[in-house]
NUDREN-130248 format. One record per residue (C-alpha): residue in three letters; residue number from 1; x, y, z. Coordinates in Angstrom, 2 decimals. Each point is the difference from the previous one (the first is absolute). Example, Ala and Ser with C-alpha at 12.3 -4.5 7.8 and 13.67 -1.06 7.14 Angstrom:
% NUDREN-130248
{"Ala", 1, {12.30, -4.50, 7.80}};
{"Ser", 2, {1.37, 3.44, -0.66}};
This chain:
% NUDREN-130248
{"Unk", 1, {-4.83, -2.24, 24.37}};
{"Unk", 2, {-2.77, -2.61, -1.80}};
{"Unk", 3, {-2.04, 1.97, -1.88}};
{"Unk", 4, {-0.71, -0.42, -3.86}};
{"Unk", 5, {1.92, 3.17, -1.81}};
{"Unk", 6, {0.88, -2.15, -2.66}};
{"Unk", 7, {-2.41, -0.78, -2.24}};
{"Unk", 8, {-0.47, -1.97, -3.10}};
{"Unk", 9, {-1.41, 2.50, -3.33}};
{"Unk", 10, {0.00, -2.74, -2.58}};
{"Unk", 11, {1.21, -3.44, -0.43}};
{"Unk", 12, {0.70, -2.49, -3.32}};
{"Unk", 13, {0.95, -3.53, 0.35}};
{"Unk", 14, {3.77, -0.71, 1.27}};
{"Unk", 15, {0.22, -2.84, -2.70}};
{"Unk", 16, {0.11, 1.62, -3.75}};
{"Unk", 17, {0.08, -4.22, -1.01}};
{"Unk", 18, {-1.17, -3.20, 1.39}};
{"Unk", 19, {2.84, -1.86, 1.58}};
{"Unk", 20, {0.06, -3.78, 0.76}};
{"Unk", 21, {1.14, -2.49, 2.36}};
{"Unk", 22, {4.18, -0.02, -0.14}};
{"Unk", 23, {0.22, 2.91, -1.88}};
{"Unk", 24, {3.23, 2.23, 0.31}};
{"Unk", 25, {-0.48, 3.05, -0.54}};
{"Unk", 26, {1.26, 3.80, 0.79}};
{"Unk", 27, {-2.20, 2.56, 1.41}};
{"Unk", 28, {0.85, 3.71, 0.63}};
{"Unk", 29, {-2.19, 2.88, 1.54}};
{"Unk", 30, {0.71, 3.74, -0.03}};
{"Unk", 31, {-1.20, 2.35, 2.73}};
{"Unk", 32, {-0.02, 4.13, -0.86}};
{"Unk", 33, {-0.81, 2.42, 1.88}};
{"Unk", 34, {-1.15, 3.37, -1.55}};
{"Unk", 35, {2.24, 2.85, 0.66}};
{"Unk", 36, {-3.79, 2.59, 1.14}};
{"Unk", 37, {-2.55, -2.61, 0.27}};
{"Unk", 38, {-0.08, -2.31, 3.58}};
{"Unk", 39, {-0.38, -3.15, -2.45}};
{"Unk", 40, {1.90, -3.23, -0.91}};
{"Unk", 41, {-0.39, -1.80, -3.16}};
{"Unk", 42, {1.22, -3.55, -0.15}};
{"Unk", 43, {0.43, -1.12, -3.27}};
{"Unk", 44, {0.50, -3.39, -2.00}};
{"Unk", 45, {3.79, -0.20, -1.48}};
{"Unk", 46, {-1.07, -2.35, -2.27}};
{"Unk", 47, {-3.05, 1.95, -1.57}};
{"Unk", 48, {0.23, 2.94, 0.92}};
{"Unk", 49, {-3.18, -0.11, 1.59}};
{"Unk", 50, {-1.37, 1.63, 3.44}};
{"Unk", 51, {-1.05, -2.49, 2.83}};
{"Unk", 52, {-1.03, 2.83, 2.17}};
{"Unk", 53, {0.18, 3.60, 0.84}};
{"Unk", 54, {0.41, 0.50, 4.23}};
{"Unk", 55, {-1.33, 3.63, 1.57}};
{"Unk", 56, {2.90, 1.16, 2.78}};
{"Unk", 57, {-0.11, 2.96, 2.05}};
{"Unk", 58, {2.67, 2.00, -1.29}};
{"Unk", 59, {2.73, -0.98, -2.83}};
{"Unk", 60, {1.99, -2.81, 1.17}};
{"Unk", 61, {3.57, -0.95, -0.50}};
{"Unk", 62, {0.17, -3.89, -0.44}};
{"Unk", 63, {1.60, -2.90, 0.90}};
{"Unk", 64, {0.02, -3.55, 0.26}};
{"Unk", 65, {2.35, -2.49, 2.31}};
{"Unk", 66, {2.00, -3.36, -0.77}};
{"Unk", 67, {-3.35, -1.90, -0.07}};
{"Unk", 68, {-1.96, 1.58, -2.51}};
{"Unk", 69, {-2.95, -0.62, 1.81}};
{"Unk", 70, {-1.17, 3.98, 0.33}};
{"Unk", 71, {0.83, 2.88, -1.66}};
{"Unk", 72, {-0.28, 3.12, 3.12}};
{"Unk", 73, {-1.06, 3.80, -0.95}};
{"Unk", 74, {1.33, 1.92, 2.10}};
{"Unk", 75, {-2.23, 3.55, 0.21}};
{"Unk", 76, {1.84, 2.27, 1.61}};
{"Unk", 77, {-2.33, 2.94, -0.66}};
{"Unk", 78, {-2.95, -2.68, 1.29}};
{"Unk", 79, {1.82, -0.83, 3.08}};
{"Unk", 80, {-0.25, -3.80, -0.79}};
{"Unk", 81, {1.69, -3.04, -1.28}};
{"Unk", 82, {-2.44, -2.47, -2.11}};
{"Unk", 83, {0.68, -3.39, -1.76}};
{"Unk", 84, {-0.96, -1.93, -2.97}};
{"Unk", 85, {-0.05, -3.48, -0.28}};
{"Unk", 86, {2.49, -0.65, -3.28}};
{"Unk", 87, {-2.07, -2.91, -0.74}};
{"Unk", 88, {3.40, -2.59, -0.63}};
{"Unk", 89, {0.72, -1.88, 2.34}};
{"Unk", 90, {3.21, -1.79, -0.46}};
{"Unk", 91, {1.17, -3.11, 1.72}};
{"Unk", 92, {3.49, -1.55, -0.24}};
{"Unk", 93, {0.01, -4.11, -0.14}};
{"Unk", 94, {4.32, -0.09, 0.08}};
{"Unk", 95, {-0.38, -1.95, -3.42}};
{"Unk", 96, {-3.00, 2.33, -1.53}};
{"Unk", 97, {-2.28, 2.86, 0.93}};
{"Unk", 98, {-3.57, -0.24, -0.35}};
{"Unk", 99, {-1.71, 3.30, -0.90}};
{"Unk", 100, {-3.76, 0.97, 1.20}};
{"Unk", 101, {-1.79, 3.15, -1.78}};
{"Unk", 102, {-2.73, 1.78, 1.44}};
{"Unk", 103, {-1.88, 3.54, -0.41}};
{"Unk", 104, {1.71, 3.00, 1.54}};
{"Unk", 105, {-2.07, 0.60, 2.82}};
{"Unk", 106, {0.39, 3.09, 2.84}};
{"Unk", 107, {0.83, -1.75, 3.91}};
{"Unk", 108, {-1.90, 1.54, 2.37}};
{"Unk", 109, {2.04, 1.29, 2.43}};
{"Unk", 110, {2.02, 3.78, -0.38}};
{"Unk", 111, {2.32, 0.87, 2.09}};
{"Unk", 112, {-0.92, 3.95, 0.80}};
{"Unk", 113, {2.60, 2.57, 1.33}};
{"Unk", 114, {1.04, 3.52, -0.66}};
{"Unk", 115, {2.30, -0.06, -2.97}};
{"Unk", 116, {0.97, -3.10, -0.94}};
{"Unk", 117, {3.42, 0.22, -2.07}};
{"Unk", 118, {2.03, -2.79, 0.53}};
{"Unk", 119, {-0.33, -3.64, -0.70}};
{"Unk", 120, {2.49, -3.14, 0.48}};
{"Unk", 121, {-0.59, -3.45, -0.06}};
{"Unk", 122, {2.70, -2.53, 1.54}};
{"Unk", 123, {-0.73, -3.79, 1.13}};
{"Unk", 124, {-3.11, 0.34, 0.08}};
{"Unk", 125, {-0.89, 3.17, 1.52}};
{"Unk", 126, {-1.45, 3.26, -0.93}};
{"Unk", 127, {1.54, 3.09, 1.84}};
{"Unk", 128, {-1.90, 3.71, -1.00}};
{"Unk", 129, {1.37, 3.07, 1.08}};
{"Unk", 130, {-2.76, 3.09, 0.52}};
{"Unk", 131, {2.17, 2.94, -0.74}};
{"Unk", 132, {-2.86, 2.43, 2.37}};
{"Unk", 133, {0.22, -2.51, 2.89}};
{"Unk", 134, {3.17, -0.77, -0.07}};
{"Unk", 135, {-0.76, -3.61, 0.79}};
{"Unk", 136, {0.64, -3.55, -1.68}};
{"Unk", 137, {-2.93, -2.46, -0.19}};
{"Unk", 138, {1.25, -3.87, -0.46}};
{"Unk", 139, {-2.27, -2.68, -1.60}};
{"Unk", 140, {0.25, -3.05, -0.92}};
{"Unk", 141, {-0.77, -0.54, -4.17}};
{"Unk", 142, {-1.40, -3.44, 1.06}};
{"Unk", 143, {-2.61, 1.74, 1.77}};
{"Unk", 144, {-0.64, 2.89, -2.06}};
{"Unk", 145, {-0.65, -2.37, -3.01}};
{"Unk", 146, {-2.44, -2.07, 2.10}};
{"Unk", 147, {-1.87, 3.23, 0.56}};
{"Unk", 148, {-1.03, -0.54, 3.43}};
{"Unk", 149, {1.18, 2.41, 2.77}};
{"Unk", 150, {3.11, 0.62, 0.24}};
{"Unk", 151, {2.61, -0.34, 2.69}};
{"Unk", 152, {1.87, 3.57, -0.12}};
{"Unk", 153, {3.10, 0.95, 1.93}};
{"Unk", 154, {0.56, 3.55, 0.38}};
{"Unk", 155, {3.49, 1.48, 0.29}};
{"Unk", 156, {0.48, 3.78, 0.78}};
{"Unk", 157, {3.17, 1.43, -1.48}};
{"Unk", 158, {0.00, 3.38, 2.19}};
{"Unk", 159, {-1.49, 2.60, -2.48}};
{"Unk", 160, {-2.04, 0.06, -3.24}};
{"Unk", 161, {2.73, 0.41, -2.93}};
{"Unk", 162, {0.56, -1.55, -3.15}};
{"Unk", 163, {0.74, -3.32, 1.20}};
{"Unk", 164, {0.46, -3.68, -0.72}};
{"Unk", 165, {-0.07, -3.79, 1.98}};
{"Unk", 166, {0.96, -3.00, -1.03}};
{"Unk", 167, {-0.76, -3.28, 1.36}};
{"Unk", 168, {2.73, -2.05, 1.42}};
{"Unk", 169, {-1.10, -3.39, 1.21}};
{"Unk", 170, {-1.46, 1.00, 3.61}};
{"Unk", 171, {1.63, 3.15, -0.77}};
{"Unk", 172, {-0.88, 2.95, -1.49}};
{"Unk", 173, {2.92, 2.79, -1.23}};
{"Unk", 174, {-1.66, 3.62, 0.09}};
{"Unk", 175, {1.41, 3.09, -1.14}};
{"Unk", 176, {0.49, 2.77, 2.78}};
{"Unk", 177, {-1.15, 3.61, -0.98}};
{"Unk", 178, {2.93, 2.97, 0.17}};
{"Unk", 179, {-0.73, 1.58, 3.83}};
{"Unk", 180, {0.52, 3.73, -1.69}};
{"Unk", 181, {-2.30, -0.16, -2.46}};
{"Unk", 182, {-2.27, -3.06, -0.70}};
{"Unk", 183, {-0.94, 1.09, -3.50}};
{"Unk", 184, {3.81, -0.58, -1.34}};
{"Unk", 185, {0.60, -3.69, -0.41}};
{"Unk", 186, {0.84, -2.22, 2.55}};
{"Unk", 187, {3.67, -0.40, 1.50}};
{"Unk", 188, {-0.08, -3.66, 0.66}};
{"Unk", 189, {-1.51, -3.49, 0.77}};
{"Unk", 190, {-0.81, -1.62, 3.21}};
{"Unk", 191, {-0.93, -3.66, 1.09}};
{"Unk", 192, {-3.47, -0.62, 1.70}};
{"Unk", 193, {-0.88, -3.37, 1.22}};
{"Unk", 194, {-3.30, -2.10, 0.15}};
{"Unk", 195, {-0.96, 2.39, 2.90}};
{"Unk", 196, {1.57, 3.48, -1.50}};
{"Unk", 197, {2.86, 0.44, 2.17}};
{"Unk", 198, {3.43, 0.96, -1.35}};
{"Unk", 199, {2.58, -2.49, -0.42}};
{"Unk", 200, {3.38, 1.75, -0.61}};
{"Unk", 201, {1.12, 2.93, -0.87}};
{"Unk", 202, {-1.36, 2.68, -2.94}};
{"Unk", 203, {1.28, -0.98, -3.09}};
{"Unk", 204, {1.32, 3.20, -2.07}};
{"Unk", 205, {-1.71, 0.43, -2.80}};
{"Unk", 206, {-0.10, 3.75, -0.99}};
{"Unk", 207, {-2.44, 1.31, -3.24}};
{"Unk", 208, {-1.50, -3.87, 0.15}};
{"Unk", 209, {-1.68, -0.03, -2.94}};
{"Unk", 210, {-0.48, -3.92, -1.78}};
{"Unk", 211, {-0.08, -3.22, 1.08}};
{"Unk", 212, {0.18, -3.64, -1.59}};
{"Unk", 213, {0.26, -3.55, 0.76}};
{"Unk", 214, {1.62, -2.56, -2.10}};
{"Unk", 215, {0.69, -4.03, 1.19}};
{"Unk", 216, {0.89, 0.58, 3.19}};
{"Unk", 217, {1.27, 3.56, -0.04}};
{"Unk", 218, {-1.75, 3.12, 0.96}};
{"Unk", 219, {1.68, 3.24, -1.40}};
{"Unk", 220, {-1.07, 3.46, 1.33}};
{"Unk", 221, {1.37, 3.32, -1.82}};
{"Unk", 222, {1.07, 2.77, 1.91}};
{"Unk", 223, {2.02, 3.19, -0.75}};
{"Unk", 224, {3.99, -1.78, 0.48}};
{"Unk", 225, {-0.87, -3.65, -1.01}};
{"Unk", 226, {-2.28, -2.62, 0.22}};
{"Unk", 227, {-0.45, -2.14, 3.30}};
{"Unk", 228, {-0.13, -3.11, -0.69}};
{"Unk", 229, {-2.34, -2.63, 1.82}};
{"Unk", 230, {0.34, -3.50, 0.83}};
{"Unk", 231, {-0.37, -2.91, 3.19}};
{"Unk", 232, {-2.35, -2.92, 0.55}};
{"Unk", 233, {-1.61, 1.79, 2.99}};
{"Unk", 234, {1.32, 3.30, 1.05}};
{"Unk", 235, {0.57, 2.11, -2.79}};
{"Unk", 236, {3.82, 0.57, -0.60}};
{"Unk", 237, {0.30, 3.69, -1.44}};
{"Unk", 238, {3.16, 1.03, -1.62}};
{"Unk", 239, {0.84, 3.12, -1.85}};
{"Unk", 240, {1.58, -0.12, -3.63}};
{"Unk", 241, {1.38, 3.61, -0.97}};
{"Unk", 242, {-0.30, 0.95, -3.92}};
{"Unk", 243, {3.70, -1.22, -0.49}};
{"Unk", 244, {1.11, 0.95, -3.29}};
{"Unk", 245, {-2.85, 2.15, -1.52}};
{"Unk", 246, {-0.52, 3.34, -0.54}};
{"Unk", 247, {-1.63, 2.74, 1.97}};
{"Unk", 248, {-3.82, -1.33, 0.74}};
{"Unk", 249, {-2.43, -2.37, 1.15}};
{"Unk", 250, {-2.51, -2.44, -0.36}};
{"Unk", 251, {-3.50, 0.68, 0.73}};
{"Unk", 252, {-1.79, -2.86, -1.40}};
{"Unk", 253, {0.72, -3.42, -0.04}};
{"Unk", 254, {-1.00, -3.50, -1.77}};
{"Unk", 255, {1.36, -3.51, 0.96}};
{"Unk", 256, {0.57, -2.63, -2.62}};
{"Unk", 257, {-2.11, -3.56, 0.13}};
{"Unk", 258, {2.56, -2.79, -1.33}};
{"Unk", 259, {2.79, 1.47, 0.68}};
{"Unk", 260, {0.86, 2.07, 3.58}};
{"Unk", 261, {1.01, 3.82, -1.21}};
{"Unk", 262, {-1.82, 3.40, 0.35}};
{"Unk", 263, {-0.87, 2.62, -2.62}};
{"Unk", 264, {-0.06, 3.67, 0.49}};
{"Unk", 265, {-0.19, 3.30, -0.93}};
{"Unk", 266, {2.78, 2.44, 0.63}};
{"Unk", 267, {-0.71, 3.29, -1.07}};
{"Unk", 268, {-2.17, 1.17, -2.29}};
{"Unk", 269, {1.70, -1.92, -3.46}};
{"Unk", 270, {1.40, -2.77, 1.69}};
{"Unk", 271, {-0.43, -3.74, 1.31}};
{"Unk", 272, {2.37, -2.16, 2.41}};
{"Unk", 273, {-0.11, -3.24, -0.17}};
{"Unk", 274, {1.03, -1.84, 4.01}};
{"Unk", 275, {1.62, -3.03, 1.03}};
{"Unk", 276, {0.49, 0.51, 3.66}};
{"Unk", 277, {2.02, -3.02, 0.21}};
{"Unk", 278, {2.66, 0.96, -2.61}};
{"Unk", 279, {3.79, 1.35, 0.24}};
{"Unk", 280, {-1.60, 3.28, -2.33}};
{"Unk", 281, {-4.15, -0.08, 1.42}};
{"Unk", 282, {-0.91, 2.79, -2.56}};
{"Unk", 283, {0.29, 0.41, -3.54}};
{"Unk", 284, {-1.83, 3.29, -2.10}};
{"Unk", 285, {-2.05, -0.14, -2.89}};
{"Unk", 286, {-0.01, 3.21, -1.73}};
{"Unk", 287, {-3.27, 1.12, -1.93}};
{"Unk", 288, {-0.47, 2.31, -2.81}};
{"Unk", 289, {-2.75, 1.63, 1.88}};
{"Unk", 290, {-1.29, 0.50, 3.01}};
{"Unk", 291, {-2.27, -3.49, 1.30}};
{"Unk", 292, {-3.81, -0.04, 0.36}};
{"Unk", 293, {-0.34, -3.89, 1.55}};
{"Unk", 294, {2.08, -2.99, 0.39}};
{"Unk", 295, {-1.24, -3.85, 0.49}};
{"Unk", 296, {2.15, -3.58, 0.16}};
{"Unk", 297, {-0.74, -2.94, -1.57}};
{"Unk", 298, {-1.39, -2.52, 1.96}};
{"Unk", 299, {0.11, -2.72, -2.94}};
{"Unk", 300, {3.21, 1.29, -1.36}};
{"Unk", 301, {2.06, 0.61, 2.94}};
{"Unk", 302, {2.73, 1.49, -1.78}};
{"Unk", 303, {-1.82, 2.93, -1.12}};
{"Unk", 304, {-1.20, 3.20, 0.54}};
{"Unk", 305, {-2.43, 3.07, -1.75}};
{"Unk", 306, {0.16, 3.37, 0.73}};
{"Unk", 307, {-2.31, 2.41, -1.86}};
{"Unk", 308, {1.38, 3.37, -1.11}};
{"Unk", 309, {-1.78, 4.08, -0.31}};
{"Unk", 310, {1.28, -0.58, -3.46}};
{"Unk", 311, {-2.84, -2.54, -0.39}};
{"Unk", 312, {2.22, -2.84, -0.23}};
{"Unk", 313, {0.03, -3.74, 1.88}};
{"Unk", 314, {3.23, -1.41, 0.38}};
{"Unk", 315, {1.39, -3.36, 1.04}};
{"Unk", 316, {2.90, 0.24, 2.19}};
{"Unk", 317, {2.35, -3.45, 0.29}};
{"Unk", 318, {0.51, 0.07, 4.10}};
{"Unk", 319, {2.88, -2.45, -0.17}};
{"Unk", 320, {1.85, 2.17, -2.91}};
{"Unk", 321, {-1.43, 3.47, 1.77}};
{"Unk", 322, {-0.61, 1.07, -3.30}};
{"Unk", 323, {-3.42, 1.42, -2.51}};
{"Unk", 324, {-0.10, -2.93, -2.24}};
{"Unk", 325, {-2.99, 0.97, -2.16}};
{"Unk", 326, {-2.24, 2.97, -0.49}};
{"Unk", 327, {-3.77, 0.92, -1.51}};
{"Unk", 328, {-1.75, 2.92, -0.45}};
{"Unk", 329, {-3.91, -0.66, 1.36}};
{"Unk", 330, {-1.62, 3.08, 1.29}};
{"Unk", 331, {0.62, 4.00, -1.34}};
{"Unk", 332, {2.43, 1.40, 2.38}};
{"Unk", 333, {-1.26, 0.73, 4.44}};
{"Unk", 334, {2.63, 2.76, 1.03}};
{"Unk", 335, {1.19, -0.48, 3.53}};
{"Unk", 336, {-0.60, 3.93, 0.86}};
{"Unk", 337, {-3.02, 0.70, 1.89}};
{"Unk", 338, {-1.76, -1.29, 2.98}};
{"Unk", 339, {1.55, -3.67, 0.88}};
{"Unk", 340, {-4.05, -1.20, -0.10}};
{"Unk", 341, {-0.84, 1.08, -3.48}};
{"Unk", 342, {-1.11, -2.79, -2.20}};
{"Unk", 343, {2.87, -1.97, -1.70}};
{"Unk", 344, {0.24, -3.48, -0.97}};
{"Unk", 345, {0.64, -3.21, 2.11}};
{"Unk", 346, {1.48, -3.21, -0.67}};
{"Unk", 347, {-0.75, -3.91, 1.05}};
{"Unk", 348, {1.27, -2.97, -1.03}};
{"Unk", 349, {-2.48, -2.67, -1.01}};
{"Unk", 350, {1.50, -3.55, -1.21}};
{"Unk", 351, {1.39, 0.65, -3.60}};
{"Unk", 352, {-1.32, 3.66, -0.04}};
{"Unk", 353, {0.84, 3.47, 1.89}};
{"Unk", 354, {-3.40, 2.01, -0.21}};
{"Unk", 355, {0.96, 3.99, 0.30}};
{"Unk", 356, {-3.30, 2.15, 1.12}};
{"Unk", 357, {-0.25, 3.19, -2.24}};
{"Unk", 358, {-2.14, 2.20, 2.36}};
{"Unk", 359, {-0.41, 2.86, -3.26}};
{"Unk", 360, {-0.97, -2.70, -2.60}};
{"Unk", 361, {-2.27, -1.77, 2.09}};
{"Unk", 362, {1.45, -3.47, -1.07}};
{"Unk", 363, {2.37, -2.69, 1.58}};
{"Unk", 364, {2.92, -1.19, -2.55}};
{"Unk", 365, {0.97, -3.48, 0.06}};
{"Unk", 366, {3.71, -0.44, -1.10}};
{"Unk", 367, {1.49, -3.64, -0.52}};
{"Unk", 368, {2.62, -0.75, 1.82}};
{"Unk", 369, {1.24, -2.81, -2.31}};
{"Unk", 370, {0.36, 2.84, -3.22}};
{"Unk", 371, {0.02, 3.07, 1.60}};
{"Unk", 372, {-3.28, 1.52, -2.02}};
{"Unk", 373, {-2.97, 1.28, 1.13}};
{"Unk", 374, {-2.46, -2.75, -1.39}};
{"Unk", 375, {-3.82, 1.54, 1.14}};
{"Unk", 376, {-1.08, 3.25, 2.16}};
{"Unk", 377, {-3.27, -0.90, 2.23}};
{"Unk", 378, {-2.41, 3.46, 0.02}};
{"Unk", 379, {-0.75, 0.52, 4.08}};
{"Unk", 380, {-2.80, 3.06, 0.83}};
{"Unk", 381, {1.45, 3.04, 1.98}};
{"Unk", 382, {3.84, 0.23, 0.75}};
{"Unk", 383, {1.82, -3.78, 0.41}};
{"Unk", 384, {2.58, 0.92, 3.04}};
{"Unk", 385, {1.31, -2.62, 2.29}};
{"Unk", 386, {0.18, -3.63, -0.64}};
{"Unk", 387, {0.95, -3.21, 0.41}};
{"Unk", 388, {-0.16, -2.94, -1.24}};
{"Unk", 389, {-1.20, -4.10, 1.72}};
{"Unk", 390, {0.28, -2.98, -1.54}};
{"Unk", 391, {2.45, -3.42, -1.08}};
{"Unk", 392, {-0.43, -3.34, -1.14}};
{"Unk", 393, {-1.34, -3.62, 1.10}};
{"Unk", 394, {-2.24, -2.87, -0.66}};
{"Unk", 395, {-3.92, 0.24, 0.05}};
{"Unk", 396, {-1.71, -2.91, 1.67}};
């Protein structure tokens, strides 16, 4: 599991200026992954220049966690899960935040196992499901970042399928496979403790498909509803039926920083936004086409983008439930076709949402402040995934 798959191609200074002592200042990265190539580029917000290129196995799907500390590839093709350091490291003082930049660097240790598809962060720990194993493996980020060995629980869920864990305090919430045929999706949750036994009962769940965690709240989507997660210690799971909407269901899921909701798809051409707590939890957002990608704002808590095949990023008002303004940024990425084809991406980072454009070979950089694309950085090969780590504070 420690071997050195990741490696560093090229690297640039992390600072494009000199900074002094007390400085405040902002600084954002962007990590893409190409869409063929087993590479990540991290890139400079600011500039638009490259820090450094990082080899993978296979092409990753990324991800980063409430810390910021990493960005993780995981390669399902390569059978392994890698991290890079983000290089900002943010600390919170109550009255200010102090804000320390580094290189992006590759940590050492990979986490290897067949298929890797699955990853979710919560307090503080990292659960990955291996869709060919069937299994969970639970780490600690705290140790991952250190880059030492690390401590691994291993949970088996009964079967390889297309799974998913979360991490639950000293609990861990796994999805259990369908007993007639473990390549359809899974029918439900159940609870494992510290040890992997079963507490409770299976939680129905079926066509589980999407999972998110905002606050406090987990939210899981299945086939009838969502169930709904909560408790201090043992999870409390509840199910919330799609009350209200029309035939469907959601199979992916965001939760909102700022302010506790969910996002979600639901269908093709539609969003829902969810307030589990709520006399009326769900309210639809109907598109003009069908969606390609959806992120929150984590600085602006009320809203929402969602990027269209027509080519267009929109901002969606959550608390309205409502398109509020729309631009035209890439030519048009029908929907029809394999689901993996190349099409673009979106991440929110600070005052800008930066939309990958996998057949231009660029990233677009729209402000969020006037709604207009204001530059396009040129990235080699095809831009895919991405996502963006960064914020504010005081330079010592």
């Amino acid at each position: 599991m420690h071997a050195r798959f990741l490696l560093p191609l090229l690297a640039a200074s992390a600072l494009a200026t000199p900074t002094f002592a007390d400085d405040h200042i902002s600084a954002w990265r962007l990590f893409i992954a190409d869409h063929a190539q087993p590479s990540v580029t991290a890139l400079d917000l600011a500039t638009g220049d490259t820090l450094a290129t990082f080899s993978l196995a296979s092409p990753a799907s990324l991800y980063t966690t409430h810390s910021g500390e990493a960005v993780y590839a995981v390669q399902g093709a390569g059978n392994q899960v890698s991290a890079i350091a983000s290089g900002i490291h943010l600390d919170d003082h109550g009255d200010h935040g102090d804000i320390e930049i580094t290189d992006p660097a590759a940590i050492d240790t990979v986490m290897s196992g067949e298929k890797p598809v699955h990853f979710v962060e919560h307090g503080g720990k990292i659960a990955l499901f291996f869709d060919a194993e069937g299994k969970t493996r639970v780490v600690s980020e705290a140790d991952w970042l250190d880059g030492g060995t690390l401590a691994t629980a291993e949970l088996d869920s009964g079967a390889p399928h297309h799974g998913v864990a979360v991490p639950w305090g000293d609990y861990t919430i796994v999805s259990v496979p369908n007993p007639a045929d473990a390549t359809a999706l899974p029918i439900g949750v159940k609870v494992l403790d510290a040890s992997g036994a079963v507490v409770g009962d299976l939680h129905a769940c079926p066509d589980l498909h999407g999972e998110a965690s905002s606050g406090n709240v987990l939210v899981i989507a299945c086939a009838e509803g969502l169930l709904i997660v909560t408790g201090s210690g043992a999870p409390e799971i509840t199910l919330l039926p799609y009350a209200g909407l029309p035939e469907g269901k959601s199979t992916t899921l965001l939760g909102g920083v700022g302010l506790q909701y969910f996002l979600g798809n639901y269908g093709a051409d539609k969003l829902v936004t969810i307030d589990p707590s709520a006399e009326n939890p769900f309210r639809l957002i109907d598109l003009p086409t069908r969606r390609v990608h959806f992120a929150a704002d984590p600085v602006r808590p009320k809203f929402a983008y969602v990027f269209t095949e027509d080519g267009q990023l929109r901002q969606i008002d959550v608390l309205k439930g409502e398109i509020i303004q729309s631009l035209a940024v890439t030519e048009p990425y029908s929907m029809d076709g394999e689901w993996s084809l190349p099409r673009p991406r979106i991440a929110v980072a600070g005052d800008v949402v930066a939309v990958t454009d996998p057949n231009a070979g660029a990233v677009h950089l729209v402000d969020i402040a006037s709604f207009t694309e204001t530059r396009s950085i040129p990235v080699a090969g095809a831009p895919y995934n991405i996502v963006a780590v960064g914020g504010s504070g005081t330079v010592h």
